[in-house]
N, C-alpha and C positions, 0 to 999 in steps of 0.2 A: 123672751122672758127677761125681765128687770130686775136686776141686783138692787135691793135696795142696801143704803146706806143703813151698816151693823149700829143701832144705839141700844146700849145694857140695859135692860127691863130692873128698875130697882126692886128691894127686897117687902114684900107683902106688909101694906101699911105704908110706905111711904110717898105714894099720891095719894092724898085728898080727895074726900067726895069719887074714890073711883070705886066704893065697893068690892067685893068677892072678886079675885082674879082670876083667870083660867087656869088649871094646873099646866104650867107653859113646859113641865117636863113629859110629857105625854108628846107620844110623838104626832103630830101635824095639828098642834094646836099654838105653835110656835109661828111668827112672822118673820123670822128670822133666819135665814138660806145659809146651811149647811153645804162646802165644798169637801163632797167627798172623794179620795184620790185612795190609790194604792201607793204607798211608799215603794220608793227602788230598794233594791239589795244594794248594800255600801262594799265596797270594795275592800279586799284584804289590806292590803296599805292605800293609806288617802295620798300619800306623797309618794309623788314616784321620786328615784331613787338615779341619777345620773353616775354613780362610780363606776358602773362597767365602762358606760360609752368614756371616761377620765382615765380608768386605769390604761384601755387601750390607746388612748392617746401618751400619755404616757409610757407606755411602754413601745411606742412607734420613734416616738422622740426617740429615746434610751438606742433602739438597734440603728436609728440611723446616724445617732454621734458614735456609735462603735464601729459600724462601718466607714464611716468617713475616718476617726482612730484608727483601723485596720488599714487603710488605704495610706494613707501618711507614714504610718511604721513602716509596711511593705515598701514605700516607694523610695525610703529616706535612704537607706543599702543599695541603690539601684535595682530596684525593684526583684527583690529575692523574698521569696515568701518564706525562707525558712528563718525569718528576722522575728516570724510572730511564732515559733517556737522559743525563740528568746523571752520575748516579749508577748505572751499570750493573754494579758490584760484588755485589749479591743474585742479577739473574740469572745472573753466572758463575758461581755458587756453587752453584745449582742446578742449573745445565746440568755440573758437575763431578760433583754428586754422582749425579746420574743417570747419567752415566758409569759411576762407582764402583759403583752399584747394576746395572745391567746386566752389567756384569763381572763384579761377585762371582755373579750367578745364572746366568751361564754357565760359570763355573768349578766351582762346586757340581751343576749338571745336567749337566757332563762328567765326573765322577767316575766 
């Protein structure tokens, strides 16, 4: 079957000498091929949404510069761990970004 090329049928009276025209709104008195489709259902959000998989990365960064801070305080006393009871700014940096990493991979696995 041949597609023909769509040209708009002008409004009644506008050809010459063409007389009475078909009522081209009736349906299959038209020459003209209609494509008919079922539309898809549109998705809740059109844009997906990259923060989870960012905050987790972020928040990966975060535990491993407080781990390596943890490691450098620890080691700077020859190696006495009870220097980050002094000094327990590394671990909350760590326990933060663990956080922030947990979060962003729940946020990303609820998508």
């Amino acid at each position: 079957m041949a597609i023909r090329n769509y040209q708009p049928r002008p409004q009644r009276g506008g050809w010459k000498n063409r007389g009475e025209e078909w009522p081209y709104e009736r349906e299959g008195y038209s020459d003209t091929q209609v494509v008919a489709y079922a539309a898809a259902p549109l998705k809740e959000t059109a844009v997906p949404s990259n923060r989870g998989r960012s905050e987790a990365f972020i928040g990966s960064l975060l535990t491993g510069a407080g781990a390596i801070w943890a490691a450098w305080v620890a080691s700077g006393s020859g190696f006495s761990p009870s220097a980050l009871t002094l000094n327990s700014h590394p671990i909350e940096l760590t326990g933060i970004g663990i956080l922030i990493w947990l979060y962003g991979k729940y946020k990303a696995q609820a998508r």
